[in-house]
C-alpha positions as a Markdown table, in Angstrom:
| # | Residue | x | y | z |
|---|---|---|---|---|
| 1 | Unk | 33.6 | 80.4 | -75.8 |
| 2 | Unk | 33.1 | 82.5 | -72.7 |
| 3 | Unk | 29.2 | 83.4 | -72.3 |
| 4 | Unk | 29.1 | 86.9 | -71.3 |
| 5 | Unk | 26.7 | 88.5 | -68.5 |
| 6 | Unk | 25.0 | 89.9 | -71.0 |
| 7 | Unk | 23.4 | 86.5 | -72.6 |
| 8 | Unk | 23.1 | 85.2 | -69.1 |
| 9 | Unk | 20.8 | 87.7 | -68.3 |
| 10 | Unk | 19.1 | 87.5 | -71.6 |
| 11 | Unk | 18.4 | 83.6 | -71.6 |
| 12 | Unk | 17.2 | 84.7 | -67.5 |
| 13 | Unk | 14.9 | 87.4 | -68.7 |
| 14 | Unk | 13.7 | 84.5 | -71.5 |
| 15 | Unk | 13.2 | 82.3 | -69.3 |
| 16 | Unk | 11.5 | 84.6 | -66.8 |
| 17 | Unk | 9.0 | 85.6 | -69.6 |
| 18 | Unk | 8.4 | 81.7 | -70.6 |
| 19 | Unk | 7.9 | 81.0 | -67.2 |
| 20 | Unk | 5.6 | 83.8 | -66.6 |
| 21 | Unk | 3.2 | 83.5 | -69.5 |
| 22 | Unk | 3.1 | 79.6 | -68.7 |
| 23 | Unk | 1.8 | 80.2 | -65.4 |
| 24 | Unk | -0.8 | 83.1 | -66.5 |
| 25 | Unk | -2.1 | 80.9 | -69.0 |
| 26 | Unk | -2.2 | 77.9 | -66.5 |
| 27 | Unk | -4.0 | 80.1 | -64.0 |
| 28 | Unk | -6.3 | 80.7 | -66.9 |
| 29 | Unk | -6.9 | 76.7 | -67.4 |
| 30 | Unk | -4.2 | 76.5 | -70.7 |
| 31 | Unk | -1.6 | 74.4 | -70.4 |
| 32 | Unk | 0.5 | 75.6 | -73.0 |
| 33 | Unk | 2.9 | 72.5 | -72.9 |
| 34 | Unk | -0.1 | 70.1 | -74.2 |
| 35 | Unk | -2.0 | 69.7 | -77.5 |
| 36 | Unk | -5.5 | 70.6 | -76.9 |
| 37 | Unk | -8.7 | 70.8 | -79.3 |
| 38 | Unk | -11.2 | 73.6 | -79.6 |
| 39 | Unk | -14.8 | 72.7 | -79.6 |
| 40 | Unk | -18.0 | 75.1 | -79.5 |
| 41 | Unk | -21.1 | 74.7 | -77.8 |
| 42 | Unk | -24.1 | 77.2 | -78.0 |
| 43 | Unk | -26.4 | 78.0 | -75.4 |
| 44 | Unk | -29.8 | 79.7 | -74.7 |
| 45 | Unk | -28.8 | 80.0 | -71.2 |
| 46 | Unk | -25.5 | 78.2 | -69.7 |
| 47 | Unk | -27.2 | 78.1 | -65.5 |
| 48 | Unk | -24.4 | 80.0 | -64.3 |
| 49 | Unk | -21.7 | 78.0 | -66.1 |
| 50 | Unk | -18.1 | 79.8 | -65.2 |
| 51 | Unk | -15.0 | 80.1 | -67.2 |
| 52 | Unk | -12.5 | 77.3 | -66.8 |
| 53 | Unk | -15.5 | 74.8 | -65.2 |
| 54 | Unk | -13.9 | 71.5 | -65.8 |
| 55 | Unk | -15.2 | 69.3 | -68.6 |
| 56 | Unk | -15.8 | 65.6 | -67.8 |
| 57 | Unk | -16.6 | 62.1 | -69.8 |
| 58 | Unk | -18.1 | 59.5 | -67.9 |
| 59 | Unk | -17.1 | 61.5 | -64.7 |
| 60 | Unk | -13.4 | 62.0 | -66.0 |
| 61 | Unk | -12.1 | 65.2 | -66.6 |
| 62 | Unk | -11.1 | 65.9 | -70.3 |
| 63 | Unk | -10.7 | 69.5 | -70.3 |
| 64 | Unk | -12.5 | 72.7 | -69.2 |
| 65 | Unk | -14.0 | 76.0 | -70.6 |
| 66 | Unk | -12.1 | 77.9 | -72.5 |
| 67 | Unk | -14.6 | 81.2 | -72.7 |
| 68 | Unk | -18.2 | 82.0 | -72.5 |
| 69 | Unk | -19.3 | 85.2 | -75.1 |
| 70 | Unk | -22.6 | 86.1 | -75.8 |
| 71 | Unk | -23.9 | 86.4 | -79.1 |
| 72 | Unk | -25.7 | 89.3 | -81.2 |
| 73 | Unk | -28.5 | 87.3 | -81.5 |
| 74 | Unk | -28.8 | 86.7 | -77.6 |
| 75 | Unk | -27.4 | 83.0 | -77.6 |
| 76 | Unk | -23.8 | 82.5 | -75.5 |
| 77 | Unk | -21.2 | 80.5 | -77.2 |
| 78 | Unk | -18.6 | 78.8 | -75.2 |
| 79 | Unk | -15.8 | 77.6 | -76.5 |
| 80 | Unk | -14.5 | 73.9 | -75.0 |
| 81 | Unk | -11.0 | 72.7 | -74.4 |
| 82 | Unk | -10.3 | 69.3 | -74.8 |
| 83 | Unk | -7.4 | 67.4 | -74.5 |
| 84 | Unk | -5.9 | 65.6 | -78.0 |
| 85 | Unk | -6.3 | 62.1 | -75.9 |
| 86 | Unk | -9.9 | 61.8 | -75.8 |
| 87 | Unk | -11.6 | 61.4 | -79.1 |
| 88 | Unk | -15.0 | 61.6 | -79.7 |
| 89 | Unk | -17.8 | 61.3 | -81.9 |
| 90 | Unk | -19.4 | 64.5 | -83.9 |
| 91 | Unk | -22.5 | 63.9 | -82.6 |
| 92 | Unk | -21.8 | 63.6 | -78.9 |
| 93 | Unk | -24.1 | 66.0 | -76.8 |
| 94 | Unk | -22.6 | 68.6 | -73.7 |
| 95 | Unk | -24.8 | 69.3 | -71.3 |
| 96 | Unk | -24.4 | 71.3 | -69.0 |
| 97 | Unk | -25.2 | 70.2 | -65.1 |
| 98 | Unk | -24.5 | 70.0 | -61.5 |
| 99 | Unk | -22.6 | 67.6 | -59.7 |
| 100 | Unk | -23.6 | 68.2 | -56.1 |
| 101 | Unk | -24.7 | 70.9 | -53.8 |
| 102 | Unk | -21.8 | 72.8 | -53.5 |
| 103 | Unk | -19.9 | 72.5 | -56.6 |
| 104 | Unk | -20.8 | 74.4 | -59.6 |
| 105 | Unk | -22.0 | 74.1 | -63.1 |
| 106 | Unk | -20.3 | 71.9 | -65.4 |
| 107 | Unk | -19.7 | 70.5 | -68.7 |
| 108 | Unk | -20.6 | 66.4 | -69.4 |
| 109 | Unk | -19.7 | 65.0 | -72.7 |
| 110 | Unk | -22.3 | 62.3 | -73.8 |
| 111 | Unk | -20.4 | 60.5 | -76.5 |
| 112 | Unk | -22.4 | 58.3 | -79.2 |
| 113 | Unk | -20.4 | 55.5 | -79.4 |
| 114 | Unk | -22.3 | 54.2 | -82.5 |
| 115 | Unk | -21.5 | 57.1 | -84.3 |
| 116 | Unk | -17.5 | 56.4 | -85.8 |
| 117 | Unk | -17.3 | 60.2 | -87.4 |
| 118 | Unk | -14.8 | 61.5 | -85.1 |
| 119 | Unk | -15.2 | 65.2 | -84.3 |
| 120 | Unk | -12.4 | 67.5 | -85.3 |
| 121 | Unk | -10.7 | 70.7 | -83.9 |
| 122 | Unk | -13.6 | 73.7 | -84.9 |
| 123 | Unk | -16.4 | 71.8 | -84.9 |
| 124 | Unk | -20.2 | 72.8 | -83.1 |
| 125 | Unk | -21.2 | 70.3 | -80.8 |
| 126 | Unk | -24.9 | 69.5 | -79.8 |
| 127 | Unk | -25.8 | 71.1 | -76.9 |
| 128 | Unk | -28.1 | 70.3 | -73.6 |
| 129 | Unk | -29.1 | 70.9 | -69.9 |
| 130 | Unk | -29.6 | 68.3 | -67.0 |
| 131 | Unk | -31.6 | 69.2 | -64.5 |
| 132 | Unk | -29.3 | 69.2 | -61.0 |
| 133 | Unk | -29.9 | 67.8 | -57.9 |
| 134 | Unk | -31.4 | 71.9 | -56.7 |
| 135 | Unk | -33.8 | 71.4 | -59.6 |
| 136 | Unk | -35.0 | 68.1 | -59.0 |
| 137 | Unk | -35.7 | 69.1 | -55.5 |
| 138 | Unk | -37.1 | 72.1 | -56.5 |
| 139 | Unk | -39.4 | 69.8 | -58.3 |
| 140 | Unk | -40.2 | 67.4 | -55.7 |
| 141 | Unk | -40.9 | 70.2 | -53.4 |
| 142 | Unk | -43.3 | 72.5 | -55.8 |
| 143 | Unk | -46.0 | 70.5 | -54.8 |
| 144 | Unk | -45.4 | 69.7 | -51.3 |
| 145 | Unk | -45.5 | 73.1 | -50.7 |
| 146 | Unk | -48.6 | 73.5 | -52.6 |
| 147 | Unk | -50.1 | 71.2 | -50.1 |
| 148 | Unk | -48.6 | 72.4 | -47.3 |
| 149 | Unk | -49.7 | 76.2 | -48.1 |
| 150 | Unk | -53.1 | 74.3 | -48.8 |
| 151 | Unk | -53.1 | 72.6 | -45.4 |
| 152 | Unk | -52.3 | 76.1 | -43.4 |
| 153 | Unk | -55.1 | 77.6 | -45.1 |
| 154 | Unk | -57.3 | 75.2 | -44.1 |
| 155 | Unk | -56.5 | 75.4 | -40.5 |
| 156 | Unk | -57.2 | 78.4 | -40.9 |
| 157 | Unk | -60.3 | 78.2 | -41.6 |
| 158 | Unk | -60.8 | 75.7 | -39.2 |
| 159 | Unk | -59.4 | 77.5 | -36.2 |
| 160 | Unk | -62.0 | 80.4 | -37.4 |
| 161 | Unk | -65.1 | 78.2 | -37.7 |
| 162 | Unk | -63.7 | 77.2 | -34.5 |
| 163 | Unk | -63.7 | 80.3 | -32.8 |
| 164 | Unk | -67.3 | 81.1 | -34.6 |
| 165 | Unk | -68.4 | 78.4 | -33.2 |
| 166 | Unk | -67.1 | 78.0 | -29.9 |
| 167 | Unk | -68.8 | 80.8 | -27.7 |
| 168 | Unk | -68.8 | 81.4 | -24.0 |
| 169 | Unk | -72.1 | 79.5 | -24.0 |
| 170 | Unk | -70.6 | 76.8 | -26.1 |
| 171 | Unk | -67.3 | 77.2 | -24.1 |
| 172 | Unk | -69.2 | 76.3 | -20.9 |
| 173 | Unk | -71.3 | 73.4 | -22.0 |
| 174 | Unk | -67.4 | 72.2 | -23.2 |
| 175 | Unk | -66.7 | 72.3 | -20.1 |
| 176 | Unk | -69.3 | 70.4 | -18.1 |
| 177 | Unk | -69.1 | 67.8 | -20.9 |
| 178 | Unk | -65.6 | 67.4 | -20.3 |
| 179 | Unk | -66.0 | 67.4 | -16.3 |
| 180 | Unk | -69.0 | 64.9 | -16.8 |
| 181 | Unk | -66.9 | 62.4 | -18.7 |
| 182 | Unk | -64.2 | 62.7 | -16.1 |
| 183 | Unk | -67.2 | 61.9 | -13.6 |
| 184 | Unk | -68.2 | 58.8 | -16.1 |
| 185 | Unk | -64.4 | 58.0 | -15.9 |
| 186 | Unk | -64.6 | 57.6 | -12.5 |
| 187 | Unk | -67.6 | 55.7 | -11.7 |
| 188 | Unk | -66.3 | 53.1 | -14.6 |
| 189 | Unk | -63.2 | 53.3 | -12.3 |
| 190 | Unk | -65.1 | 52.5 | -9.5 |
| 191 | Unk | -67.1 | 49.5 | -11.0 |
| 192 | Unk | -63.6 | 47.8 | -12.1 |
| 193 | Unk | -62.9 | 47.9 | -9.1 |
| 194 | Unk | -65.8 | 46.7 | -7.6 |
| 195 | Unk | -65.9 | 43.8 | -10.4 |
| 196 | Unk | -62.2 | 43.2 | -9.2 |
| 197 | Unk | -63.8 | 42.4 | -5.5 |
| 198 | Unk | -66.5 | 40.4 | -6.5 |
| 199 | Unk | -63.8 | 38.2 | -8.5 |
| 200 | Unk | -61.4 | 38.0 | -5.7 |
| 201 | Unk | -64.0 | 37.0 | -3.3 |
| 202 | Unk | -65.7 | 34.5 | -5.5 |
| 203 | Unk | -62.4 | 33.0 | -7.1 |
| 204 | Unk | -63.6 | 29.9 | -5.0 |
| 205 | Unk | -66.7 | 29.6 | -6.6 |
| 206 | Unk | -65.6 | 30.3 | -10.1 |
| 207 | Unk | -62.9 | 27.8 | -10.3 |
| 208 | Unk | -65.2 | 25.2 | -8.7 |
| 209 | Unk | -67.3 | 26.3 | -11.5 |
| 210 | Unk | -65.0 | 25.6 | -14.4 |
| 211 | Unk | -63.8 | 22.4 | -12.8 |
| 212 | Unk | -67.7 | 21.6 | -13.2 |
| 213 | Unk | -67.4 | 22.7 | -17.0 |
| 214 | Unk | -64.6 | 20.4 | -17.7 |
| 215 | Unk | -65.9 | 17.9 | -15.9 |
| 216 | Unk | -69.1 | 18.2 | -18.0 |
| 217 | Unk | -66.9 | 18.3 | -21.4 |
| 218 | Unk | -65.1 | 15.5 | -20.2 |
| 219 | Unk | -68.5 | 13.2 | -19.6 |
| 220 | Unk | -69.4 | 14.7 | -23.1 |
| 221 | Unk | -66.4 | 13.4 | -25.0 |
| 222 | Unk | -66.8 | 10.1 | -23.4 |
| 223 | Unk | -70.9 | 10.4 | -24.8 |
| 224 | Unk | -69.7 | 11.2 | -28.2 |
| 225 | Unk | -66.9 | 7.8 | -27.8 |
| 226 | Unk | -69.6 | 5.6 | -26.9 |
| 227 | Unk | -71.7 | 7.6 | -30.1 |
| 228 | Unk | -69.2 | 6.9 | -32.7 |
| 229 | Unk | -68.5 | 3.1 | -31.2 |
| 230 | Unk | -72.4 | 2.8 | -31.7 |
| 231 | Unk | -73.0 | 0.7 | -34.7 |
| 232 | Unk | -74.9 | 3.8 | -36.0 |
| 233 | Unk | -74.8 | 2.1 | -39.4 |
| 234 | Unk | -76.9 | -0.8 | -38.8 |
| 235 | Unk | -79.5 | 1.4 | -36.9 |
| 236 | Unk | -79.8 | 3.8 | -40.3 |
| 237 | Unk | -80.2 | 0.9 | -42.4 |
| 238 | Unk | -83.0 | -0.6 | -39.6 |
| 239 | Unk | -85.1 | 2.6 | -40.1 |
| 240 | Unk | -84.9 | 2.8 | -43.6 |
| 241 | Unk | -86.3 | -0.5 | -44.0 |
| 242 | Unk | -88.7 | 0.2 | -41.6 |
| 243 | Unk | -89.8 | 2.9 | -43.3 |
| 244 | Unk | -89.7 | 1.5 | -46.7 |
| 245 | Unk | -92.3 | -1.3 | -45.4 |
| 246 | Unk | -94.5 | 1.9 | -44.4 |
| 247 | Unk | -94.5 | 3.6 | -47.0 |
| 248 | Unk | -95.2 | 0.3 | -49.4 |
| 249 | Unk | -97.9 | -0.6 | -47.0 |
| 250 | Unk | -99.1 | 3.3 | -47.3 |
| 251 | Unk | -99.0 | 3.1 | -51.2 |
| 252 | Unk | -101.2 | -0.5 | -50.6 |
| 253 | Unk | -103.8 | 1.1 | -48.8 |
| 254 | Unk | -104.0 | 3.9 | -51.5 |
| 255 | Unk | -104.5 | 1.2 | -54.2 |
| 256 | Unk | -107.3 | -0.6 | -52.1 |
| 257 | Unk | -105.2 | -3.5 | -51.3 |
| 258 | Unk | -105.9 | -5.4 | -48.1 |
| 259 | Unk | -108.8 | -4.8 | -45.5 |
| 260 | Unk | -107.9 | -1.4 | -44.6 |
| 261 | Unk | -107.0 | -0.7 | -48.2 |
| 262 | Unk | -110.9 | -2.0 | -48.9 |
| 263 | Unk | -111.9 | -0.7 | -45.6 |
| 264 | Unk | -111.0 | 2.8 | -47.2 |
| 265 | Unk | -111.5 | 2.5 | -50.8 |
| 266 | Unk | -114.8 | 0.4 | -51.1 |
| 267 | Unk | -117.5 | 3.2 | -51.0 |
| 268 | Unk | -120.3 | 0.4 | -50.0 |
| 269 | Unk | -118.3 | -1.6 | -47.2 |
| 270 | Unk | -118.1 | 1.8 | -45.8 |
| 271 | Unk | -122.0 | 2.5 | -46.2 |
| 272 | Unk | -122.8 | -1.0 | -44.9 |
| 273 | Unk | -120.7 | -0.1 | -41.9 |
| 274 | Unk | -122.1 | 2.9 | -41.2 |
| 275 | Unk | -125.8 | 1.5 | -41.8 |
| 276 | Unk | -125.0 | -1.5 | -39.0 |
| 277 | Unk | -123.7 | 0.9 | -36.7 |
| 278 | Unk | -127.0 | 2.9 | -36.5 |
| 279 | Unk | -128.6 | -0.3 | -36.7 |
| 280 | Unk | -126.4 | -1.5 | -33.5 |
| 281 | Unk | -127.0 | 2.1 | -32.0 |
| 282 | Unk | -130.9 | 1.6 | -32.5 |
| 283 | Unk | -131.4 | -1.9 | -30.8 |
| 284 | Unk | -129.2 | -1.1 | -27.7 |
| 285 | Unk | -131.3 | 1.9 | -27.7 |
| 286 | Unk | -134.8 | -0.3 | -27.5 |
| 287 | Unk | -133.1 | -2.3 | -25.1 |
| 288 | Unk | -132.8 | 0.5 | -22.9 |
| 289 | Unk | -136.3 | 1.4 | -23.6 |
| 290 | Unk | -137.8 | -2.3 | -23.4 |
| 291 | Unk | -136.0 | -4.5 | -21.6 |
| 292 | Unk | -138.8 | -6.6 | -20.6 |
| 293 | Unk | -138.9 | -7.6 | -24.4 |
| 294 | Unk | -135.9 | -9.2 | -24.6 |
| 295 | Unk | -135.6 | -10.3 | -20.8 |
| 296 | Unk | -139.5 | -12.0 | -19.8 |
| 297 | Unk | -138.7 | -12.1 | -16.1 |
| 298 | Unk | -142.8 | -12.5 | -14.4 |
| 299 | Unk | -143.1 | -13.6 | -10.9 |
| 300 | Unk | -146.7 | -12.3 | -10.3 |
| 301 | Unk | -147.8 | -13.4 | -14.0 |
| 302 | Unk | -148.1 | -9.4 | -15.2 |
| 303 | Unk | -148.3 | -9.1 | -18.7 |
| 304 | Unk | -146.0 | -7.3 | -20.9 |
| 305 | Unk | -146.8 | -4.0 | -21.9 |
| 306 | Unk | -148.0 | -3.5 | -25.8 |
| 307 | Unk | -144.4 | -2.9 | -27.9 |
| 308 | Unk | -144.1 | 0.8 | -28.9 |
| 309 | Unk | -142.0 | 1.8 | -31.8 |
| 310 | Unk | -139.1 | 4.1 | -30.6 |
| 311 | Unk | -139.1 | 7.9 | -32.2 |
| 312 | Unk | -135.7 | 7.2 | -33.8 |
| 313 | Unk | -136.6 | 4.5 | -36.5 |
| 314 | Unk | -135.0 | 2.9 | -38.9 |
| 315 | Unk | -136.5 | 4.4 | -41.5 |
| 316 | Unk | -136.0 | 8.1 | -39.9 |
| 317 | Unk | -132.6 | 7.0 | -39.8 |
| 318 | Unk | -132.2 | 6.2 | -43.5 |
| 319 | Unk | -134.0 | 9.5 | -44.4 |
């Protein structure tokens, strides 16, 4: 059987067609020689989602968008595409977010792996939105530039205050203050320098001077060797004795123990002493007065004059 021109062109024009709507539907994201299954998703607002954005699991791609509508009642349904080899549970989520800077929005399956209802062909999936790396700097940089817009307006003020403030009056004193403390400046300068001098030219003298020092620490240390060699024990121990005899012969003398404890606590040994003092004061006193009376020294045979009491008596005494 001869095949005519005729069916020749026919299975060409066939094929041309075939091979045409394949590729229009393949431009479109449809691959018309796999199984796919149809999911929806709705939306309040998809963030600039586009047709055919590719649909990922855990970063692999599983399908893409198959068409975005929008709803009477102001929601957008798009409808997913999913390849027949990656099952997943009904109550996975898609979110919708943004890998990277450039790229644009996309579609990320969260499966529940706990869940073992397997989602079918038809069925409305959970939706969701991630915030994208813009947002989250968006975020991070609200308030930054809250407090940079605040900082500006400060210096604002500032510089105004400032200018307030700073007069030609003002302005001048400024000035001098700023030339005096170059002034100061340079008379520190100067003494530095000066101080510099009086160490070069006395470098003699000072090391001489801390060769004295550490000759001084050096007879120290050898003080504090023959210190700690003393037997600085048996001293201690020496003075506490000592003082325990003192302070028993102290506590003896406040009991009336002994002469000076007597001497001290016996009212009339003190009397009686004091009585023979004036006594002994009185009869040194006569003798001063009368000497002849006690000393009868008469070369001539003169005779002693009468005895006359002396004005400080016994008796005045006692009274």
């Amino acid at each position: 059987m001869k095949i005519t021109k005729e069916i020749k062109a026919g299975i060409l024009v066939i094929a041309s067609i075939s091979l045409f709507i394949w590729g229009y539907s393949y431009l479109k994201g449809k691959d018309i020689l796999n199984n796919y299954k149809t999911f929806f998703v709705k939306y309040d607002n998809v963030e600039g989602l586009a047709a055919t954005a590719p649909i990922t699991i855990n970063g692999l791609v599983v399908g893409q968008v198959a068409g975005i509508k929008l709803q009477p009642n102001g929601e957008i349904l798009v409808q997913l595409q999913i390849k027949n080899d990656f099952p997943f549970s009904k109550s996975s989520v898609v979110a919708i977010y943004e890998p990277g800077l450039i790229a644009g929005r996309q579609l990320q399956i969260i499966p529940n792996f706990n869940d073992k209802t397997v989602a079918v062909s038809g069925d409305t999936l959970t939706s969701s939105v991630k915030k994208g790396l813009t947002d989250l700097v968006s975020d991070k940089l609200a308030p930054l530039q809250q407090k940079i817009e605040k900082m500006v307006v400060n210096a604002d003020l500032l510089l105004t205050n400032l200018n307030e403030v700073l007069d030609a009056k003002s302005k001048e004193n400024l000035k001098n203050s700023i030339s005096n403390l170059s002034k100061t400046i340079e008379g520190f300068n100067q003494v530095v320098n000066n101080a510099n001098s009086i160490l070069s030219n006395n470098k003699g003298n000072i090391d001489k001077t801390f060769s004295n020092l550490n000759k001084v620490s050096t007879d120290f240390s050898k003080i504090s060797d023959s210190l700690s060699k003393a037997n600085l024990t048996k001293v201690v121990n020496d003075l506490e004795k000592t003082l325990s005899n003192v302070d028993k012969i102290m506590n003896d003398v406040q009991s009336g123990k002994g002469s000076l404890g007597k001497i001290v606590k016996d009212d009339a040994l003190y009397n009686n002493l004091e009585k023979t003092s004036k006594e002994l004061e009185l009869l040194l006193q006569d003798l001063r007065l009368n000497p002849t009376r006690y000393i009868n020294v008469s070369l001539f045979g003169k005779k002693n004059k009468p005895y006359k009491t002396p004005n400080d008596s016994i008796k005045n005494t006692k009274n």
